[in-house]
N, CA, C and O atoms as CSV, one atom per row, in Angstrom:
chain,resi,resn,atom,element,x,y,z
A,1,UNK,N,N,168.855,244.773,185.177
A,1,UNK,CA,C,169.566,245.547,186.174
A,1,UNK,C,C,170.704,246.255,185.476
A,1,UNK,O,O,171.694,245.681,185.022
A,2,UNK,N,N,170.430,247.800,185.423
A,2,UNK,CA,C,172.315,248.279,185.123
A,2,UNK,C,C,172.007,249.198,186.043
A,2,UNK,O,O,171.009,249.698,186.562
A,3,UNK,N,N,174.225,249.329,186.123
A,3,UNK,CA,C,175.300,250.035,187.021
A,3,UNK,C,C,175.568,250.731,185.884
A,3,UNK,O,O,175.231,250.665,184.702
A,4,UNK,N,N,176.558,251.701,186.844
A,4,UNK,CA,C,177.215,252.759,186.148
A,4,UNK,C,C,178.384,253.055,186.369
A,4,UNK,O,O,178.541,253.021,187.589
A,5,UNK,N,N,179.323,253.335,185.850
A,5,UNK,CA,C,180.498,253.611,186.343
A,5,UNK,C,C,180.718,254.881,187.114
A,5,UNK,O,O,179.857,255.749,186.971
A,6,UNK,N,N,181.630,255.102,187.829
A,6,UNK,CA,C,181.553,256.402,188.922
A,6,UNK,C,C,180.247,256.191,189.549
A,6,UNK,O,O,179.232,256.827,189.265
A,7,UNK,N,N,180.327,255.356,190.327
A,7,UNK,CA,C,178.846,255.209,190.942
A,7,UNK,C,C,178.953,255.812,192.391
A,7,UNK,O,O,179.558,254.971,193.057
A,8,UNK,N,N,178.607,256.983,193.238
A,8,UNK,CA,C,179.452,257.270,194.132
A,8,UNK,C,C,178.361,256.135,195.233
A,8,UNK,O,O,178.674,256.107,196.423
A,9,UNK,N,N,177.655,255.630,194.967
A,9,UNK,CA,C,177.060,254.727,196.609
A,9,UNK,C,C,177.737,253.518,196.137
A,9,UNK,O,O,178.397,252.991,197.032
A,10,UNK,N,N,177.773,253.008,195.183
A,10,UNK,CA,C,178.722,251.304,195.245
A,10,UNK,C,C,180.540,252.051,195.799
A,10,UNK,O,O,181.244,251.834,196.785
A,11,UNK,N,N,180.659,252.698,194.921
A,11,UNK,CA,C,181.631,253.703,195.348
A,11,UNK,C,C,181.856,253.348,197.284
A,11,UNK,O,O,182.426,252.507,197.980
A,12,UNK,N,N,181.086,254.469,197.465
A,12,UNK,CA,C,180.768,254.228,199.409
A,12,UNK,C,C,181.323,252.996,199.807
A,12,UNK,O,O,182.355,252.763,200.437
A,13,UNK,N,N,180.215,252.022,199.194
A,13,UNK,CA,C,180.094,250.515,199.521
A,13,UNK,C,C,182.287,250.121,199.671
A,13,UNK,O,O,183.213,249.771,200.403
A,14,UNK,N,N,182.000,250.426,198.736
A,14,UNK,CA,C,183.727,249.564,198.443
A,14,UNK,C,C,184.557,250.290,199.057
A,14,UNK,O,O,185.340,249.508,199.597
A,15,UNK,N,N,184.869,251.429,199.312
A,15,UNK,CA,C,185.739,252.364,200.308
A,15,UNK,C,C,185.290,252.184,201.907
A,15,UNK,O,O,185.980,252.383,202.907
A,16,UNK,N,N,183.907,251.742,201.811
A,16,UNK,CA,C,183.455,251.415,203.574
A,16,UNK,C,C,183.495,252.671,204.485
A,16,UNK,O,O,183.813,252.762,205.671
A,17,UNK,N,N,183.049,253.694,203.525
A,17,UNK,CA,C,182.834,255.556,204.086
A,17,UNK,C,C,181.741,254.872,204.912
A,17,UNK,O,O,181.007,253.888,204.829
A,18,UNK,N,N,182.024,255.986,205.836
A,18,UNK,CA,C,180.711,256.337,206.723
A,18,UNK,C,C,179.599,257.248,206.427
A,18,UNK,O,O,179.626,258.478,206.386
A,19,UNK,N,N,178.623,256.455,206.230
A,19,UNK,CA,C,177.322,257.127,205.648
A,19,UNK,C,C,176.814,258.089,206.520
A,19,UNK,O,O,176.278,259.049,205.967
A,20,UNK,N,N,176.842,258.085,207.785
A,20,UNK,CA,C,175.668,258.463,209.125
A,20,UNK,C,C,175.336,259.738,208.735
A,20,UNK,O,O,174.646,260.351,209.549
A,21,UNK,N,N,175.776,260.595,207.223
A,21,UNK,CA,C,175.238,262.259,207.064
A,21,UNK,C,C,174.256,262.106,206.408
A,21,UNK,O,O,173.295,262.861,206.259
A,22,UNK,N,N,174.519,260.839,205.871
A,22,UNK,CA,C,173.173,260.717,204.341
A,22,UNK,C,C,172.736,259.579,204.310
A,22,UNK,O,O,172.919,258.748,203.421
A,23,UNK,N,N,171.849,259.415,205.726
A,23,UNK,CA,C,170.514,258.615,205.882
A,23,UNK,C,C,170.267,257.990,205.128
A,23,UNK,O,O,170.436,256.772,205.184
A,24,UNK,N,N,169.488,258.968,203.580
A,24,UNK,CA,C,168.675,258.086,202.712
A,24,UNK,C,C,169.634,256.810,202.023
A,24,UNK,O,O,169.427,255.601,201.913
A,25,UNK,N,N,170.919,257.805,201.572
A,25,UNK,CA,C,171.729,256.521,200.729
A,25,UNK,C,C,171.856,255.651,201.531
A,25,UNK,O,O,171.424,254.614,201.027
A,26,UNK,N,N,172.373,255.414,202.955
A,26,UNK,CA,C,172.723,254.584,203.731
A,26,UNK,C,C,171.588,253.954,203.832
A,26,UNK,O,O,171.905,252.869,204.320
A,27,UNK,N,N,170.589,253.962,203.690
A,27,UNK,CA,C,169.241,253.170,204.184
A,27,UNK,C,C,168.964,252.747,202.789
A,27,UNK,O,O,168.636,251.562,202.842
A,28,UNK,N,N,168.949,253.117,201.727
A,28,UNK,CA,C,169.113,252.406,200.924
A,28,UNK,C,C,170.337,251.352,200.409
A,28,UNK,O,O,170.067,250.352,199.744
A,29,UNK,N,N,171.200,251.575,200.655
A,29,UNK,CA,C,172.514,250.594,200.227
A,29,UNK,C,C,172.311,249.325,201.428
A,29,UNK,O,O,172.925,248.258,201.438
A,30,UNK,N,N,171.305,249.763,202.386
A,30,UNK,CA,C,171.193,248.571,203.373
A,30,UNK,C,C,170.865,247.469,202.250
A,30,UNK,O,O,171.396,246.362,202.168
A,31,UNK,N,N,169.707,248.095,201.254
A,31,UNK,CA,C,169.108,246.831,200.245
A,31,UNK,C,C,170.020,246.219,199.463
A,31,UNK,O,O,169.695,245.196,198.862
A,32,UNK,N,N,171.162,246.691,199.361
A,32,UNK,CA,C,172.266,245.775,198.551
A,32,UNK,C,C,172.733,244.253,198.646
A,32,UNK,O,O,171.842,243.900,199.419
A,33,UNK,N,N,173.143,243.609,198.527
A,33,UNK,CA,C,173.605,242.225,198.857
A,33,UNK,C,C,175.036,242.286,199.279
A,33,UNK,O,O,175.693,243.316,199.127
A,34,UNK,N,N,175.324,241.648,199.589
A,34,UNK,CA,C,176.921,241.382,200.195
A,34,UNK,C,C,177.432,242.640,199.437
A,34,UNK,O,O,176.898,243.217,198.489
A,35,UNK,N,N,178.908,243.004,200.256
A,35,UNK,CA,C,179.771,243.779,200.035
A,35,UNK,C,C,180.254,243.789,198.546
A,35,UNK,O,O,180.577,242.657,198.184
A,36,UNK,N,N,180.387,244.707,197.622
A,36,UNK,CA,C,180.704,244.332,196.307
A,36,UNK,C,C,182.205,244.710,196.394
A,36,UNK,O,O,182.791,245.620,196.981
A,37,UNK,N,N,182.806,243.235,195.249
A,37,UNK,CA,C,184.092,244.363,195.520
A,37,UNK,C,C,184.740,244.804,194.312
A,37,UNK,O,O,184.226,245.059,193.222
A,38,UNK,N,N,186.065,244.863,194.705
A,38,UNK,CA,C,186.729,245.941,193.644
A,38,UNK,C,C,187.576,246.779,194.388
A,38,UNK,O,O,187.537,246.972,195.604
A,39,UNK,N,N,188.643,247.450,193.242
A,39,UNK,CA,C,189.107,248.241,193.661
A,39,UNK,C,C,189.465,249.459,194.352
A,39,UNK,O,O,189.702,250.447,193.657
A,40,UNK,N,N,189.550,249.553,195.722
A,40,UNK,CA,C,189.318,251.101,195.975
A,40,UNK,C,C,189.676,252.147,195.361
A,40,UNK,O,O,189.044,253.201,195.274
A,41,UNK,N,N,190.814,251.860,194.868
A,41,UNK,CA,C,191.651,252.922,194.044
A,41,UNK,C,C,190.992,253.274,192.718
A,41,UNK,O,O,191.325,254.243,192.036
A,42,UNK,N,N,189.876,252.268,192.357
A,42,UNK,CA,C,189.324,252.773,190.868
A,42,UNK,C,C,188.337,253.694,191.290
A,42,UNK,O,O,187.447,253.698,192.139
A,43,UNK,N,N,188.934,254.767,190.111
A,43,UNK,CA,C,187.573,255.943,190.228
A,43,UNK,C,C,186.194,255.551,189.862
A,43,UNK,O,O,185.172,255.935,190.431
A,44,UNK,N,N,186.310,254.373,188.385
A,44,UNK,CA,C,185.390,254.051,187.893
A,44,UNK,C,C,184.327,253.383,188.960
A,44,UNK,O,O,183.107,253.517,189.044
A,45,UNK,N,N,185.336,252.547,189.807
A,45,UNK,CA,C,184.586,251.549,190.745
A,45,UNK,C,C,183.782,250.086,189.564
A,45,UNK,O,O,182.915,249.265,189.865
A,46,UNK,N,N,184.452,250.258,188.370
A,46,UNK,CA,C,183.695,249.203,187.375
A,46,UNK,C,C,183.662,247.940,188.465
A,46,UNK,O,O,182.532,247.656,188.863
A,47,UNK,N,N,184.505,247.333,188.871
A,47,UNK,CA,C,184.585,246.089,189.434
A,47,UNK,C,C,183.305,246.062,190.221
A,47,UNK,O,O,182.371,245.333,189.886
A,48,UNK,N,N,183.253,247.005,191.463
A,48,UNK,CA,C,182.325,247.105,192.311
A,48,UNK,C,C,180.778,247.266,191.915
A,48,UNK,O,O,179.825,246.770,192.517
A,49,UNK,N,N,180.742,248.097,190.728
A,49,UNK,CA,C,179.706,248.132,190.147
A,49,UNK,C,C,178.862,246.716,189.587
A,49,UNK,O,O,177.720,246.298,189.780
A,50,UNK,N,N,180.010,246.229,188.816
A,50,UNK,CA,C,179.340,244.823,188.049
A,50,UNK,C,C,179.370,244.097,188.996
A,50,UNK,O,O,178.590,243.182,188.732
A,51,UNK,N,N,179.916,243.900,190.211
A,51,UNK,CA,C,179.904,243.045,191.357
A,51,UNK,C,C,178.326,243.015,192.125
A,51,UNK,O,O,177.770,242.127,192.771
A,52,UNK,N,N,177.860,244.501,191.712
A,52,UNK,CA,C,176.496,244.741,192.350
A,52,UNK,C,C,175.659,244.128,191.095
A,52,UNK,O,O,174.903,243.181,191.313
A,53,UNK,N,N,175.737,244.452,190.301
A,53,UNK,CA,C,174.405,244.594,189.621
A,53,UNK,C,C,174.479,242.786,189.505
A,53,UNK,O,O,173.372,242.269,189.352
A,54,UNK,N,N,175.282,242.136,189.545
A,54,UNK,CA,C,175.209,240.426,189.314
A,54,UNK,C,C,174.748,240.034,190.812
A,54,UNK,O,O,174.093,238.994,190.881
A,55,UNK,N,N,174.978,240.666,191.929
A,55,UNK,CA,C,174.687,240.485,192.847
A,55,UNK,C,C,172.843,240.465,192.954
A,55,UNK,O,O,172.114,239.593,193.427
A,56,UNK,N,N,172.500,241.754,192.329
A,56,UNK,CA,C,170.655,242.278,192.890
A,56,UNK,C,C,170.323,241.027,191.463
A,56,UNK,O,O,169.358,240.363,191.843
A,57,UNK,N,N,170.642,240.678,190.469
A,57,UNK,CA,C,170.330,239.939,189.396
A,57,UNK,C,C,170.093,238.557,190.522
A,57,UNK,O,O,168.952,238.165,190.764
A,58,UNK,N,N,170.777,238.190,190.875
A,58,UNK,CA,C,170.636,236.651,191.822
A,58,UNK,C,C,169.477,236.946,192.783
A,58,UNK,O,O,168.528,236.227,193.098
A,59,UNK,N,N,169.796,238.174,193.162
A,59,UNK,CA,C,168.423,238.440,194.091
A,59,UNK,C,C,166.626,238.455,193.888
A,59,UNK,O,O,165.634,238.012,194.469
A,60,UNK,N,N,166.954,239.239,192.716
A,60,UNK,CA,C,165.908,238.809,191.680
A,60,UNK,C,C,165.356,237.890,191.289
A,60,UNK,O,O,164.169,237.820,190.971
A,61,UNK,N,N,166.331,236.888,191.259
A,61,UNK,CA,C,166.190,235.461,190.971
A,61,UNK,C,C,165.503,234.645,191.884
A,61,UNK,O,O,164.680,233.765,191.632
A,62,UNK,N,N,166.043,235.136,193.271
A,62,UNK,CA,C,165.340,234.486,194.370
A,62,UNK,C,C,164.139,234.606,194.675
A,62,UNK,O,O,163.713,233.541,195.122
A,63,UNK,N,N,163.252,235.542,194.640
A,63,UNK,CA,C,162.098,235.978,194.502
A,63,UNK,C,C,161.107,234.347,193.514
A,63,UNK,O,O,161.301,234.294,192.299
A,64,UNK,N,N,160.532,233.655,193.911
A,64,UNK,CA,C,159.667,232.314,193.757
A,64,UNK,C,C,158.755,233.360,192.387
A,64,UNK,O,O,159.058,233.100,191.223
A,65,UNK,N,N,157.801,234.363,192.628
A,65,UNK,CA,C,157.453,234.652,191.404
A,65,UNK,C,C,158.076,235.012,190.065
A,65,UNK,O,O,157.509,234.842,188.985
A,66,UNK,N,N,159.536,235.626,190.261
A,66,UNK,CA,C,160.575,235.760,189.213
A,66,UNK,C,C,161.274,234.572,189.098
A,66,UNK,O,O,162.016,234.544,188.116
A,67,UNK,N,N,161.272,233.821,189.623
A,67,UNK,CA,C,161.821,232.123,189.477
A,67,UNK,C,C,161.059,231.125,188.371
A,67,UNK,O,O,161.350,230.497,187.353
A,68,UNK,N,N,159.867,231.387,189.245
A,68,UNK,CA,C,159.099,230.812,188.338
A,68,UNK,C,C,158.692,231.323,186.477
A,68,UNK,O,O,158.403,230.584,185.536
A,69,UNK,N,N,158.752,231.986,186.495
A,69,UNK,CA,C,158.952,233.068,185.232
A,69,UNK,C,C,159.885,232.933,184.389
A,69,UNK,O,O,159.548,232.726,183.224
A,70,UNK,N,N,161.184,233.000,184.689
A,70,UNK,CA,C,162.574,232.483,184.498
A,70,UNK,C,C,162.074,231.028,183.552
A,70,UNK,O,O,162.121,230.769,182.350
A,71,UNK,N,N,161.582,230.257,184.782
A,71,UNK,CA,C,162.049,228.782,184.028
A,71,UNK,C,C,160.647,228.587,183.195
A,71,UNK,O,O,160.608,227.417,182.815
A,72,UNK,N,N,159.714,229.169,182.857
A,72,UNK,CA,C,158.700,228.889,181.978
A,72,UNK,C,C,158.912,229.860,181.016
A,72,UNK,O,O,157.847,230.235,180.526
A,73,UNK,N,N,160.089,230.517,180.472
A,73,UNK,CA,C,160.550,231.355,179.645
A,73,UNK,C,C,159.586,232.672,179.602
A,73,UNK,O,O,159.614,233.382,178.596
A,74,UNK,N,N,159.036,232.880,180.308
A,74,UNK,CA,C,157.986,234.139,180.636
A,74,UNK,C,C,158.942,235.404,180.845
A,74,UNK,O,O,158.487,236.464,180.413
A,75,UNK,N,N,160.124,235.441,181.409
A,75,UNK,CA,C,160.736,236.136,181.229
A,75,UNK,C,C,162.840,235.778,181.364
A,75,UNK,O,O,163.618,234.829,181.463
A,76,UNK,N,N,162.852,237.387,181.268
A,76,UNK,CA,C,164.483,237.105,181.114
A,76,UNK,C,C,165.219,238.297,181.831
A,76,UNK,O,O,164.800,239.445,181.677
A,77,UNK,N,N,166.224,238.047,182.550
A,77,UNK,CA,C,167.114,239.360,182.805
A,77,UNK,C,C,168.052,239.270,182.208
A,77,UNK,O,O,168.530,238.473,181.400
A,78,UNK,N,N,168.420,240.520,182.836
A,78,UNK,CA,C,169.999,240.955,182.064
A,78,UNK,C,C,170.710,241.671,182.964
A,78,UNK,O,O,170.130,242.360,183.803
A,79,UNK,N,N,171.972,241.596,182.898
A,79,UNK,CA,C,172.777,242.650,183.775
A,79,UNK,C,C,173.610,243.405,182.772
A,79,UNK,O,O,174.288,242.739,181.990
A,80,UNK,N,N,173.639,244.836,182.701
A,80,UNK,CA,C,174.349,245.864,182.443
A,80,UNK,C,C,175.007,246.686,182.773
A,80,UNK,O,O,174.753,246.882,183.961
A,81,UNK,N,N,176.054,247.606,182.304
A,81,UNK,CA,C,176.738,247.813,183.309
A,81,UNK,C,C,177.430,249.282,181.743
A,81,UNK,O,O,177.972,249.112,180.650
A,82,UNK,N,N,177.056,250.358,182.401
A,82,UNK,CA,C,177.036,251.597,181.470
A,82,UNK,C,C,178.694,252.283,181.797
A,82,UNK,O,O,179.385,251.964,182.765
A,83,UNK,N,N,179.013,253.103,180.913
A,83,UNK,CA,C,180.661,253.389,181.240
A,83,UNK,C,C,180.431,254.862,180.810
A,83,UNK,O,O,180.632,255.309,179.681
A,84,UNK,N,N,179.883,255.685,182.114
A,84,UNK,CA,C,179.209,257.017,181.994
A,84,UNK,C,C,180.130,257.889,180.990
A,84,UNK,O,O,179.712,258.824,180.308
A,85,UNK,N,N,181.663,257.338,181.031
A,85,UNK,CA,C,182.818,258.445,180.790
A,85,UNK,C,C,182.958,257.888,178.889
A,85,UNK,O,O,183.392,258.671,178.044
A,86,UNK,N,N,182.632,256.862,178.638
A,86,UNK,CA,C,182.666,256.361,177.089
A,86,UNK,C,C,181.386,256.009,176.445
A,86,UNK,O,O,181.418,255.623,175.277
A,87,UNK,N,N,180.081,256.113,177.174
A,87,UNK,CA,C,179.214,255.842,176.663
A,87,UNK,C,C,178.954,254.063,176.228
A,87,UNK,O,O,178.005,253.741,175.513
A,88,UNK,N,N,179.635,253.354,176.609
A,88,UNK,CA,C,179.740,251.816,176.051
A,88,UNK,C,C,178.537,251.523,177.359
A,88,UNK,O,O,178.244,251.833,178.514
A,89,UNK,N,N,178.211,250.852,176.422
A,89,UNK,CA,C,177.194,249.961,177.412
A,89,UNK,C,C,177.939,248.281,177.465
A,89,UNK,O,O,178.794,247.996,176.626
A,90,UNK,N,N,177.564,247.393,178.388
A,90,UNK,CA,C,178.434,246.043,178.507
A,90,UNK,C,C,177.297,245.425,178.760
A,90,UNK,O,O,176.415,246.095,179.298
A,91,UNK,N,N,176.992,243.804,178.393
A,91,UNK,CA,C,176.206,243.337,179.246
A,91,UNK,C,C,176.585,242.399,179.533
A,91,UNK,O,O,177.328,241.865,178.710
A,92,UNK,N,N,176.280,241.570,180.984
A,92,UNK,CA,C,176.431,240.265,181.525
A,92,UNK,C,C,176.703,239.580,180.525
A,92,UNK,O,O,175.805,239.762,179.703
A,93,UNK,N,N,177.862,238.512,179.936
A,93,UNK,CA,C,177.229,237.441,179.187
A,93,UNK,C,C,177.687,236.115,180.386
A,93,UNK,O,O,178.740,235.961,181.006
A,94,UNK,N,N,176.097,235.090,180.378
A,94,UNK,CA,C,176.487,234.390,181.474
A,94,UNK,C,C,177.576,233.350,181.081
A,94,UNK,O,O,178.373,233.217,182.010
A,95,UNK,N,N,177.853,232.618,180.071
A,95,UNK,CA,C,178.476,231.847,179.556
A,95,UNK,C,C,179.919,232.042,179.967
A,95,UNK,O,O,180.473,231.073,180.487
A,96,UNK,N,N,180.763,233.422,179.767
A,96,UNK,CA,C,181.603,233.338,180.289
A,96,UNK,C,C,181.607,234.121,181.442
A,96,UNK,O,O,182.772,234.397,181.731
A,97,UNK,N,N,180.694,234.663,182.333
A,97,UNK,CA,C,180.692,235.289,183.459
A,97,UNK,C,C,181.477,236.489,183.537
A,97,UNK,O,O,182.206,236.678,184.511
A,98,UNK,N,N,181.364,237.594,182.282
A,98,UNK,CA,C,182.264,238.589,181.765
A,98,UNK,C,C,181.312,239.502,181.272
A,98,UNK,O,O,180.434,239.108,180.505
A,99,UNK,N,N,181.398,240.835,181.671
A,99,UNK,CA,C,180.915,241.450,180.768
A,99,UNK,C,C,181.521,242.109,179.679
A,99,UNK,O,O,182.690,242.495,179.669
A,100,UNK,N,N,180.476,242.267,178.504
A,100,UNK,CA,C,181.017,242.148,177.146
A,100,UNK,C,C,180.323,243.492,176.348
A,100,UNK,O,O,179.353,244.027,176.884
A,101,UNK,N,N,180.815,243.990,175.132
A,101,UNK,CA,C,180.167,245.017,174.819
A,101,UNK,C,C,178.793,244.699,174.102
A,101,UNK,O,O,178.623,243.668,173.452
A,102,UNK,N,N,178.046,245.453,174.238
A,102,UNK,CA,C,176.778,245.419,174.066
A,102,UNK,C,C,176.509,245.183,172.280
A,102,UNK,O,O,175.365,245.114,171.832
């Protein structure tokens, strides 16, 4: 799973705009998980961003065929989280629950 920074729908999400002009995003951000948060005041919205993408990562998780996968080492995720304005990429590290540069 990667985010992006300046993300304008997690963006949405965290300012709590009213979608009702733009249907599609709004009907899609329905698929999100809980409210992400973060700062309103950040342009980046980084907080809100990595708040999502660790969020759909658990979701993922929940899914019994990606579960199962998981624990028979069949597979692996990752959460990322891109910094459109520096080019750094970050990824989840779970150990300290931080993301870190790539």
């Amino acid at each position: 799973m990667c985010g992006h920074s300046h993300c304008g729908a997690v963006g949405a999400l965290v300012r709590g705009d009213d979608l009702t002009a733009v249907p599609a995003v709004r009907d899609w951000l329905s698929h999100a998980a809980d409210l992400p948060a973060g700062a309103v005041e950040d342009p980046t919205v980084a907080e809100g961003v990595q708040s999502h993408v660790l969020a759909q990562l658990l979701r993922l998780r929940s899914y019994p065929c990606v579960e199962q996968r998981l624990n028979d080492g069949r597979l692996s995720l990752h959460g990322w989280f891109y910094e459109v304005h520096t080019g750094t990429v970050l990824t989840h590290d779970l150990h300290s629950d931080a993301f870190r540069a790539l």
